[in-house]
C-alpha positions as CSV (number, residue, x, y, z in Angstrom):
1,X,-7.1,-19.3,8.1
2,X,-9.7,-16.6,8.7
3,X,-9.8,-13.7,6.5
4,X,-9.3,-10.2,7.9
5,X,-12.4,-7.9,8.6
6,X,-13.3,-6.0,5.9
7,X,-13.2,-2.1,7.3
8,X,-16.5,-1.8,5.9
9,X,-18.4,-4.3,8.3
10,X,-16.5,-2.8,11.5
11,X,-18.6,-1.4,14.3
12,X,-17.3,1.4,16.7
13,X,-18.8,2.2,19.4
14,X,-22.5,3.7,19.3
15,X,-21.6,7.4,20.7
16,X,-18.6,7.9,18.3
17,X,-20.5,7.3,14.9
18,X,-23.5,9.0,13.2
19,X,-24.6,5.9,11.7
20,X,-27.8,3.9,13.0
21,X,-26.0,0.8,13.1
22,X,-22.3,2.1,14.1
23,X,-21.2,0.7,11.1
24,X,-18.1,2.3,9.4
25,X,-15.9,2.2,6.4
26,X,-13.1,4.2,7.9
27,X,-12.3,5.2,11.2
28,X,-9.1,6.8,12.8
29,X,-7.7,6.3,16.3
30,X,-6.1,8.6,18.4
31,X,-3.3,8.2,20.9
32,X,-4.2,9.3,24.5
33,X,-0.8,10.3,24.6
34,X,-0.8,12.5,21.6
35,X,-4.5,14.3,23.1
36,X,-2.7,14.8,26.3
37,X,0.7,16.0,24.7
38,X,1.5,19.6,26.0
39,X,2.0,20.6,22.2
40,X,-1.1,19.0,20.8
41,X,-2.7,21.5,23.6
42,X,-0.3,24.4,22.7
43,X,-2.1,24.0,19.1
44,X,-5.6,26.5,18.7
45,X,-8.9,23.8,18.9
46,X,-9.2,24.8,15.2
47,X,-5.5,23.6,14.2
48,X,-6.5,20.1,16.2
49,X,-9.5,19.6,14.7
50,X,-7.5,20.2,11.1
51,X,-4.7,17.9,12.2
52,X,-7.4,15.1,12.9
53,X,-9.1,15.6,9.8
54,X,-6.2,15.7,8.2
55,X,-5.2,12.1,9.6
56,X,-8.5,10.8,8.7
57,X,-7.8,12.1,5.7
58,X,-4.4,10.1,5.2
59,X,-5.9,7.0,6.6
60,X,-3.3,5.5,8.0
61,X,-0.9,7.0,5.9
62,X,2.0,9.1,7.0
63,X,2.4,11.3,4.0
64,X,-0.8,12.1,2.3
65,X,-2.7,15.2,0.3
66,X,-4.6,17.5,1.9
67,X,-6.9,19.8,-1.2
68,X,-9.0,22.6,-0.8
69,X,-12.0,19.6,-1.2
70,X,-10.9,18.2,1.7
71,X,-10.9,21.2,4.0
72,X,-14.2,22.2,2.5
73,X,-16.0,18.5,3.3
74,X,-15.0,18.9,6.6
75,X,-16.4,21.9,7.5
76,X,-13.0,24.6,7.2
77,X,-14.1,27.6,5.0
78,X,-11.2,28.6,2.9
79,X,-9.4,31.4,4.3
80,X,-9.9,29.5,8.3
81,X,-7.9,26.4,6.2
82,X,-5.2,28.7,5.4
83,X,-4.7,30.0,8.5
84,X,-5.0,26.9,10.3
85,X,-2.6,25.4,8.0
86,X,0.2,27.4,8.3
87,X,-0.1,27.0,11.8
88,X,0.4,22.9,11.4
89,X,3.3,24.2,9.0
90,X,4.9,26.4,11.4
91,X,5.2,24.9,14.7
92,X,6.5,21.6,12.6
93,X,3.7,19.0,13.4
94,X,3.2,18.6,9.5
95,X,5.9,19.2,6.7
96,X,5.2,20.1,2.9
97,X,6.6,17.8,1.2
98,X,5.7,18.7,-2.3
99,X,3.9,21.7,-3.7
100,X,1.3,21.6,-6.5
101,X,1.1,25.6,-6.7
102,X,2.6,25.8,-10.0
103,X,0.8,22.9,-11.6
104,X,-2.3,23.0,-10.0
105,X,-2.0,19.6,-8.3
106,X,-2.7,18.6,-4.5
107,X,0.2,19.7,-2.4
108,X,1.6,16.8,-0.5
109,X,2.1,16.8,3.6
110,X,4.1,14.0,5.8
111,X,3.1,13.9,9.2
112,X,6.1,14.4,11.9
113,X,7.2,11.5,13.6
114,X,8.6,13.6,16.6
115,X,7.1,16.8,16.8
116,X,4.5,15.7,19.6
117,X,6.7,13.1,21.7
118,X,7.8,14.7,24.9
119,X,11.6,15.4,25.4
């Protein structure tokens, strides 16, 4: 039986990596439904790029944590983070599922299953 790819020895496509050799450990796809969704457009570019990040983030994963860190390695200053979170938070496309305000842990999100299907 062949074994399964290891994600570090997949290739994507040249134009979608910074790599030389297109080589990547971790990837994340991205439903042509969910781009073209009227909410997912509804959202400010900045919320979309978080949400994406955010799922990179999880890998794969639909509840996941989300720290400061994370914001920071991919480019949000602090206070844009904030705002951009609470956005996700509000309009429902994300739920806290656990704050670690009190004891200075990760807070932890789940993504919505429904929030971007079309009724």
């Amino acid at each position: 039986m062949p074994r399964r790819k290891s994600a570090d020895k997949c290739s994507i496509l040249p134009w979608l990596s910074a790599k030389p050799d297109s080589r990547e450990g971790r990837f994340t796809q991205i439903g042509n439904s969910l781009l073209l969704s009227p909410k997912f457009k509804e959202l400010t570019t900045g919320a979309r790029s978080l949400y994406i990040s955010m799922a990179m983030e999880a890998g794969g994963q639909r509840e996941f944590e989300f720290p400061r860190t994370s914001a920071i390695k991919y480019g949000f200053p602090t206070t844009t983070f904030e705002r951009l979170l609470k956005e996700l938070l509000s309009v429902g496309c994300i739920v806290l599922k656990s704050s670690g305000k009190n004891t200075r842990e990760a807070n932890v999100y789940t993504f919505s299953v429904d929030y971007f299907k079309d009724t």
